[in-house]
MIMARVO-717251 format. One line per 3 residues: number of its first residue (from 1); their letters; for each residue x, y, z of C-alpha. Coordinates in nm, 3 decimals, padded with zeros to 5 digits, m for minus. Each point is the difference from the previous one (the first is absolute). Layout:
// MIMARVO-717251
NUM) A) X Y Z; ...
//
This chain:
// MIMARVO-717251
1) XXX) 02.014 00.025 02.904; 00.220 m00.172 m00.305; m00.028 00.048 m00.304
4) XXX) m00.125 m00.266 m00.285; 00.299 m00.015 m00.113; 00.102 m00.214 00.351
7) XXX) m00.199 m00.266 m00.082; 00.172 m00.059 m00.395; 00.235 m00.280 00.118
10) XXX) m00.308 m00.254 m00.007; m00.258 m00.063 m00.251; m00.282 00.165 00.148
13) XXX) m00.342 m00.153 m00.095; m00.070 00.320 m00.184; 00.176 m00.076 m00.260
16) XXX) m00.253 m00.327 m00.073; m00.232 00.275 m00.070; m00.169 m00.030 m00.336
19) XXX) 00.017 00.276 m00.319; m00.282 m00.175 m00.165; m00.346 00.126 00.018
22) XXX) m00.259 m00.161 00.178; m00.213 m00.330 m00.236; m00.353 00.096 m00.121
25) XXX) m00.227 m00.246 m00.075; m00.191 00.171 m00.219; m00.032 00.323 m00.164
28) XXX) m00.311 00.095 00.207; 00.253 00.033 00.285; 00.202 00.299 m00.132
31) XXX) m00.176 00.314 00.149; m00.166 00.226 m00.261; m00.091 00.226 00.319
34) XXX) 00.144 00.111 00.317; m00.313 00.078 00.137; m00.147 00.266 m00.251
37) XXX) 00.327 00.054 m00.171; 00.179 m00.146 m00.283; m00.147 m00.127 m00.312
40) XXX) 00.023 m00.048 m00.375; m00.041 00.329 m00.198; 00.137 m00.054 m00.284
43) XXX) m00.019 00.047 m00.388; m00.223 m00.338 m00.181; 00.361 m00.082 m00.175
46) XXX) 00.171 m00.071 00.342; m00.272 m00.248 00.162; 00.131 m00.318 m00.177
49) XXX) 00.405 00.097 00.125; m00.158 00.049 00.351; m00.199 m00.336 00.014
52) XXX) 00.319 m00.165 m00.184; 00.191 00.163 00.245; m00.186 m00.134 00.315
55) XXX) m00.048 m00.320 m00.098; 00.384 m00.081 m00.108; 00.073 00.191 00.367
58) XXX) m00.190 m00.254 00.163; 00.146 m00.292 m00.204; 00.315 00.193 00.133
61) XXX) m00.035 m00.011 00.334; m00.110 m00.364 00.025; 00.338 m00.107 m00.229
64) XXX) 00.235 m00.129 00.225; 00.298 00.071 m00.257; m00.146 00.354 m00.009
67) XXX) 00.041 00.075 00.340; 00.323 m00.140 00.033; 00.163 00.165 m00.301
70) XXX) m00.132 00.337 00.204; 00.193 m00.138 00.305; 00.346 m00.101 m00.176
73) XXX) m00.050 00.392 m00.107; m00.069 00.182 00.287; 00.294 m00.206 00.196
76) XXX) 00.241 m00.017 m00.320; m00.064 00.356 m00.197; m00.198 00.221 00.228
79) XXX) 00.157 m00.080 00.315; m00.253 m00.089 00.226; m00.058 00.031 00.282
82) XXX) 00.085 00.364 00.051; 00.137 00.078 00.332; m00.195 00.175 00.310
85) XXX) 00.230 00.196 00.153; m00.017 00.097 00.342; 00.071 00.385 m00.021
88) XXX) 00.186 00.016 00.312; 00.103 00.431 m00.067; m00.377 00.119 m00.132
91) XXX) m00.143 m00.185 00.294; 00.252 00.200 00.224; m00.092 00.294 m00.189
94) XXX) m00.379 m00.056 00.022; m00.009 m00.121 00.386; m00.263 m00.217 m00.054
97) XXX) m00.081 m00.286 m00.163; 00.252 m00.231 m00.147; m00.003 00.036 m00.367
100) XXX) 00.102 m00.271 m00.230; 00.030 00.104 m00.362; m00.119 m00.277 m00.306
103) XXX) 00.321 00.064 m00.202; m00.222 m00.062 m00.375; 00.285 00.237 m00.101
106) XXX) 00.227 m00.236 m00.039; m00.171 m00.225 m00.251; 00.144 m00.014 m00.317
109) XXX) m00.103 00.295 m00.194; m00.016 00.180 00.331; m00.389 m00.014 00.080
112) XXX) m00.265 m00.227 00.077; m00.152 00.059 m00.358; 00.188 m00.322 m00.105
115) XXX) m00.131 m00.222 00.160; m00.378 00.067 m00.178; 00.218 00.036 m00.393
118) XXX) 00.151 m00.370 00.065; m00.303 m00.139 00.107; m00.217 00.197 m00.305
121) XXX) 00.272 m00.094 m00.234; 00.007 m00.323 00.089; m00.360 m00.068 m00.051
124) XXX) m00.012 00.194 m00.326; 00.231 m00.263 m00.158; m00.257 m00.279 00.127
127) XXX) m00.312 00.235 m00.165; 00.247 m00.015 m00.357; 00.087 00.365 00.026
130) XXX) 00.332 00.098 m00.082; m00.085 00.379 m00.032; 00.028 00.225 00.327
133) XXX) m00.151 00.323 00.053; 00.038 00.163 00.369; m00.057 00.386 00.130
136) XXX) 00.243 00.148 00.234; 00.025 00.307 00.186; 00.272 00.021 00.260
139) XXX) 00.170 m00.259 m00.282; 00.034 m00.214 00.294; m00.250 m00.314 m00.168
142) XXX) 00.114 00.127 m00.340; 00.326 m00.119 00.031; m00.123 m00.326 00.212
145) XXX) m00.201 m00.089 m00.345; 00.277 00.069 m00.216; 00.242 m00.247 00.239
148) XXX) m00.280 m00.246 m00.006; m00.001 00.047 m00.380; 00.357 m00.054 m00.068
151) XXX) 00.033 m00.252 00.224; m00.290 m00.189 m00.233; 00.066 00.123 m00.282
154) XXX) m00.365 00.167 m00.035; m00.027 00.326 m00.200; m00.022 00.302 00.274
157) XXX) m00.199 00.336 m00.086; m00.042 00.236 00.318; m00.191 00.283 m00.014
160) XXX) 00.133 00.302 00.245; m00.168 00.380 00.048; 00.260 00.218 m00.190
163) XXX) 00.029 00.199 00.269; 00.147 m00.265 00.216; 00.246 m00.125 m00.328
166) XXX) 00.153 00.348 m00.002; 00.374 00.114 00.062; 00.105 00.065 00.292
169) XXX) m00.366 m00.012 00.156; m00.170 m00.265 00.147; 00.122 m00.308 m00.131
172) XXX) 00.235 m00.011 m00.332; 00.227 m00.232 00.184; m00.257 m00.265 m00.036
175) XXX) m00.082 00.033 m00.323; 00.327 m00.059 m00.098; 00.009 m00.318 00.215
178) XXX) m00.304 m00.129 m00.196; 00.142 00.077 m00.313; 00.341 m00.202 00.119
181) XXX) m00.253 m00.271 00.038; m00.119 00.007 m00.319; m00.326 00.155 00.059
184) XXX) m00.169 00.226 m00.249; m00.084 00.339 00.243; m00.281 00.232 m00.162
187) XXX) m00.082 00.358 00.167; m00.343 00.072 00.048; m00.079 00.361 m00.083
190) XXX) m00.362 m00.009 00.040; m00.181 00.139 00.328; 00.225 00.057 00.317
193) XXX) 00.286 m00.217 m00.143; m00.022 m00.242 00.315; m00.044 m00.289 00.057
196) XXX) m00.364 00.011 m00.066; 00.024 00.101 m00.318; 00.266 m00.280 m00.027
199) XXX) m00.300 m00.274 00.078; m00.239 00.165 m00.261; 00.278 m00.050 m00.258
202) XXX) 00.086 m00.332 00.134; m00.400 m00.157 m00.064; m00.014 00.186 m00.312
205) XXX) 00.300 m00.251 m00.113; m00.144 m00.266 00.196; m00.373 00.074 m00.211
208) XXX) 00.216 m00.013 m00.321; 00.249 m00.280 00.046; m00.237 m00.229 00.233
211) XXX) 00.099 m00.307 m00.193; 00.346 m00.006 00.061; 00.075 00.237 00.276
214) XXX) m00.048 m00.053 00.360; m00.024 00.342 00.226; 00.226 m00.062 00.313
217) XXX) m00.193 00.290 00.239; 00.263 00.077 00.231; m00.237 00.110 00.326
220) XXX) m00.330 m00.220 00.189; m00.198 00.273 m00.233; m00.193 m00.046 m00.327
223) XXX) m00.248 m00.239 m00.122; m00.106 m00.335 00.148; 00.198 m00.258 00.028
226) XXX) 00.326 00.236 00.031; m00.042 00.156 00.372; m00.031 m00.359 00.084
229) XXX) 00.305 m00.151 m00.207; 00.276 00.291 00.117; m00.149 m00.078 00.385
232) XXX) 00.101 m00.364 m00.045; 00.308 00.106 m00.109; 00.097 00.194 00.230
235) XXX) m00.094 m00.141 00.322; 00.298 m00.172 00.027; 00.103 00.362 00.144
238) XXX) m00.234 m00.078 00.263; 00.050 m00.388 00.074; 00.354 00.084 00.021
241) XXX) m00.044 00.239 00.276; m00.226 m00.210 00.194; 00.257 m00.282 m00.009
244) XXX) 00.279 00.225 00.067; m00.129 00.156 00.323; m00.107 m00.369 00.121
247) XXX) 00.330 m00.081 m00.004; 00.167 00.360 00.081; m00.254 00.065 00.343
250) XXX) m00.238 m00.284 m00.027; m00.324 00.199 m00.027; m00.202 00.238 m00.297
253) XXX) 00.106 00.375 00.017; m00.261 00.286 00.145; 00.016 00.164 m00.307
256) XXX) 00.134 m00.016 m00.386; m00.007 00.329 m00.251; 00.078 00.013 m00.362
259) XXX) m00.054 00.296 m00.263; m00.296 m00.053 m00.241; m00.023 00.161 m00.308
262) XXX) m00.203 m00.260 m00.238; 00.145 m00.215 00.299; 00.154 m00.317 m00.130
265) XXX) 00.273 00.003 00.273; m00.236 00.086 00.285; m00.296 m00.225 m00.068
268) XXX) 00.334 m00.340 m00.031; 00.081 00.088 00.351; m00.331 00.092 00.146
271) XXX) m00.229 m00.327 m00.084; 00.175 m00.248 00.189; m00.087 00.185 00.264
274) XXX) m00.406 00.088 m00.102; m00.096 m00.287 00.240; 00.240 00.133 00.338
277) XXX) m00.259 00.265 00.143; 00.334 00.068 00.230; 00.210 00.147 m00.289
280) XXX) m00.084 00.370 m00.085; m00.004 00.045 m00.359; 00.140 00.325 m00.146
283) XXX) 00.042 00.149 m00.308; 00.137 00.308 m00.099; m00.090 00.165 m00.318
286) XXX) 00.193 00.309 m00.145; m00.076 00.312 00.136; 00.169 00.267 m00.194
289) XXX) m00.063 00.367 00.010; m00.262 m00.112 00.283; m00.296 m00.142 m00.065
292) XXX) m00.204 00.323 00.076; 00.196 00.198 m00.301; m00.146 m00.261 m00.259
295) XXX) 00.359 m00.101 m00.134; 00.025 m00.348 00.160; m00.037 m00.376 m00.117
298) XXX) m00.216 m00.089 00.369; m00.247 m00.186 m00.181; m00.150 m00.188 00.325
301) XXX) 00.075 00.305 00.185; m00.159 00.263 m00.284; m00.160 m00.196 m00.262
304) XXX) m00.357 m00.105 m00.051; m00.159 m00.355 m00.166; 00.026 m00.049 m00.306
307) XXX) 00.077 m00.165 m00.358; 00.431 00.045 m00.110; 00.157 m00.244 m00.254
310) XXX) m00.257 m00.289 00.020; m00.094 m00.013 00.422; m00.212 00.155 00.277
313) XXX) 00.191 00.161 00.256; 00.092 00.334 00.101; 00.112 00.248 m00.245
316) XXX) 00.107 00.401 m00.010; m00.251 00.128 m00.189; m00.200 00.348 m00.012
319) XXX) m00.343 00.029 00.057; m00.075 m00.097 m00.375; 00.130 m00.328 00.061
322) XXX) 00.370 00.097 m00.234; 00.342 m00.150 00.104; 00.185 00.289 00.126
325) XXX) 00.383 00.025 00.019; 00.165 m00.111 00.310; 00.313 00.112 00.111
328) XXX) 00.309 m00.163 00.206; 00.369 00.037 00.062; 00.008 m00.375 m00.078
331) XXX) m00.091 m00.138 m00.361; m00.087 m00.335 00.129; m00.275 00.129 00.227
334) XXX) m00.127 00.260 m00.291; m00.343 m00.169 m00.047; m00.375 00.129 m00.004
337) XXX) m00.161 m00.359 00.108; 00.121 m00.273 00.261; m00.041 m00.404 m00.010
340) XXX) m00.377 m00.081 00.087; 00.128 m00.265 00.253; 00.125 00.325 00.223
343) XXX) m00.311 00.214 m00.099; m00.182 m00.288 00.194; 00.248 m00.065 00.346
346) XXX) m00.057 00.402 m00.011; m00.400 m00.014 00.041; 00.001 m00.332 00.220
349) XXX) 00.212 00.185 00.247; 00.268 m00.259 m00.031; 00.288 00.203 m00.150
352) XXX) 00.072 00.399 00.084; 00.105 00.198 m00.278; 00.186 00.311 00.053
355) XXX) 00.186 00.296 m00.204; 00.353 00.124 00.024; 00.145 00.301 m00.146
358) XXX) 00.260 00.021 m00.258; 00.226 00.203 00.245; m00.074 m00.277 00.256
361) XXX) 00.064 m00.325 m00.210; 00.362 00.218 m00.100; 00.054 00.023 00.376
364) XXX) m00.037 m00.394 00.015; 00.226 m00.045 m00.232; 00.281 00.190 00.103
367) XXX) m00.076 m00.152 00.372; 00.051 m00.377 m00.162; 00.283 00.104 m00.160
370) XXX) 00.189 00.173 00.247; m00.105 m00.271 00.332; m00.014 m00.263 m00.163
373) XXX) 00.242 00.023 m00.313; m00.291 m00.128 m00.232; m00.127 00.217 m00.305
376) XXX) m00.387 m00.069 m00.042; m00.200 00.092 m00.293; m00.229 00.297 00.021
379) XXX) m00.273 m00.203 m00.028; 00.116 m00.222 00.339; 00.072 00.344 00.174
382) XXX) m00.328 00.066 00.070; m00.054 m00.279 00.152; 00.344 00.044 00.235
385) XXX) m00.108 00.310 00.112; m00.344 m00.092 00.085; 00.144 m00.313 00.180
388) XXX) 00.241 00.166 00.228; m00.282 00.246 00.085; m00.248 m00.272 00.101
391) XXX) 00.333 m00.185 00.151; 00.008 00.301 00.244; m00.404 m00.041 00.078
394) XXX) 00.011 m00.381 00.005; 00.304 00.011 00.323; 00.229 m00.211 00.095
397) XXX) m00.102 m00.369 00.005; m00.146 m00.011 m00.340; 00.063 m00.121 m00.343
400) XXX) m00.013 00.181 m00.317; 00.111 m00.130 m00.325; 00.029 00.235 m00.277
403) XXX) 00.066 m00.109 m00.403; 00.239 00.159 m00.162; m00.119 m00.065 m00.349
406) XXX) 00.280 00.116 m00.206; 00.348 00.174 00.035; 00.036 00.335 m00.058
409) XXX) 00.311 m00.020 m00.273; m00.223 00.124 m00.271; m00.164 00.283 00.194
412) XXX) 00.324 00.173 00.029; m00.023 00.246 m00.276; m00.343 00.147 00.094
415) XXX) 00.097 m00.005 00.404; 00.336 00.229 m00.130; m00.247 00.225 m00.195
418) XXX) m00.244 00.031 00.243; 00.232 00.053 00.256; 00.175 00.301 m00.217
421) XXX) 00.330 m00.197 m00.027; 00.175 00.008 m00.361; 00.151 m00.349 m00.079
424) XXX) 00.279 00.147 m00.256; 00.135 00.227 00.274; 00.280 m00.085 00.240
427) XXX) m00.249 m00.169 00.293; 00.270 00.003 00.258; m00.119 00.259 00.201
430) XXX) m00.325 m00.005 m00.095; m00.261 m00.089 00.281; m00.335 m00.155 m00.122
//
């Protein structure tokens, strides 16, 4: 088996492969449901900014010079497409399947989240908005909005749980990216200090600044027509993979997995492939302490229906129908609800959700790193190790593609600390 990387001496049709979403005719065709999920529930103030916001999205998609400005950007600044990589040592290691990994991590920024801040950017100048508000929690999308920002010259406010702002845990190293940027970052302090909390804050702006403020949401989750819009965006994940493997093998894989936490980067690669009953669908939501100790993020796996930050879908909640804290060793994945889009492919049957631990998703990561020299984010480790685990059931003679959604440069911190290792001691003989 070769790797993609064989193949790079030609232009491969792939690379034909368009960023732009697809062309609604009318607004009737954006989905406010995914079966019984999804929705509008949202404060009287908002419902002329979501009806202005789905009708210039429409206009959008059915602009030609629209669709190609989003093309010159994912070729020229994003630098799409990504690569699959045939991981020649984890499929070694697994014995199974081969597993090619959807390197999103090396997009600029370093995650998939840019390619939905571009696009959102992008049609916020054609709505007349040249205020941007955004929540973050890993601080992945945050600093995707503030490069979309600078690079249009858009004000940038990001909201970010001040537990994930702080020094040295979590993800300070962000923040100070954003703020290089020339984004405004503000702390939340209220509730759990995640990235829930971070939404709340964020439509509270939104409620008070409607006129000249657009709300980039950085996950498929929140209020009709967002779940919809970040989808669109990101799909080119999944286009680009079914292009790829044409070329690469000539046929779709057996399988694709991606972590979900609202699930932005897993719902881009998984609709392409909605229609191919062949391709298993997997998604792998954070597991932390366990789901069975109550300190996990599993929403699919753990939660129950319900109403979070303007959608039906599943939510942690008690019995009283509260939001209750979540918990996970990764920031980005911190999140009581999930995209409705995935709450649906959950009760159809067509996707599998499944859980994996904190001390398993570190065991990914270390595994990527050390076979394969690549450093994933947290959030993409839980998807690694879940994929070379079903790479071992799937066998030899299948094909598993697993998205790496972001690289793990600004987990390092919290991996050290969680790990016991003190960055401002001599490290040379330390083992992590």
């Amino acid at each position: 088996m070769s790797s993609s990387a064989d193949s790079s001496s030609t232009q491969a049709p792939y690379l034909k492969v368009s960023n732009a979403p697809p062309v609604y005719q009318s607004k009737d065709e954006l989905p406010a449901y995914f079966g019984k999920f999804g929705g509008c529930f949202v404060a009287e103030t908002l419902i002329e900014a979501h009806h202005q916001l789905i009708d210039e999205y429409v206009k959008a998609t059915q602009d030609p010079s629209f669709r190609l400005e989003l093309e010159q950007l994912g070729r020229d600044y994003i630098g799409r497409p990504t690569p699959l990589y045939f991981a020649r040592r984890l499929t070694e290691h697994a014995g199974g399947a081969d597993i090619y990994l959807k390197r999103e991590d090396l997009a600029h920024t370093g995650a998939h989240k840019i390619n939905n801040a571009l696009g959102q950017a992008v049609l916020a100048k054609r709505l007349g908005k040249n205020r941007i508000i955004a929540e973050t929690g890993a601080g992945q999308h945050g600093v995707a909005t503030a490069t979309a920002c600078a690079l249009m010259g858009m004000d940038c406010t990001v909201y970010m749980g001040y537990e994930d702002t702080q020094v040295p845990y979590r993800q300070s190293l962000n923040v100070f990216r954003m703020k290089m940027l020339g984004a405004k970052v503000v702390a939340v302090k209220s509730g759990s200090q995640t990235l829930k909390d971070a939404v709340n804050e964020a439509l509270r702006d939104w409620v008070t600044n409607v006129e000249t403020t657009h709300y980039i949401i950085g996950s498929a989750i929140g209020p009709h027509p967002f779940p919809t819009i970040v989808r669109d965006f990101q799909a080119i994940i999944g286009k680009e993979i079914k292009a790829q493997l044409e070329e690469e093998i000539g046929r779709l894989p057996d399988a694709i997995v991606a972590c979900v936490g609202g699930g932005s980067n897993a719902i881009g690669m998984f609709h392409p492939f909605i229609q191919d009953n062949a391709v298993d669908i997997y998604g792998v939501e954070a597991g932390g302490d366990g789901v069975e100790t109550g300190r996990h993020s599993s929403t699919l796996v753990g939660g129950r229906i319900g109403v979070l930050h303007g959608t039906k879908t599943y939510v942690m909640q008690d019995a009283a129908g509260q939001v209750i804290e979540t918990h996970s060793v990764s920031a980005g994945l911190d999140y009581a609800g999930v995209g409705p889009e995935h709450a649906f492919l959950k009760d159809s049957g067509r996707a599998t959700y499944v859980s994996v631990t904190d001390a398993q998703a570190l065991d990914g990561f270390k595994l990527l790193c050390r076979i394969e020299g690549i450093i994933p984010a947290l959030e993409s480790s839980h998807a690694i190790y879940y994929g070379v685990e079903l790479a071992k059931q799937l066998g030899p003679g299948k094909v598993l593609v697993i998205n790496v959604s972001g690289r793990g440069d600004k987990d390092m911190i919290q991996v050290a600390k969680v790990l016991g290792v003190n960055l401002n001691e001599d490290l040379t003989d330390a083992t992590p």
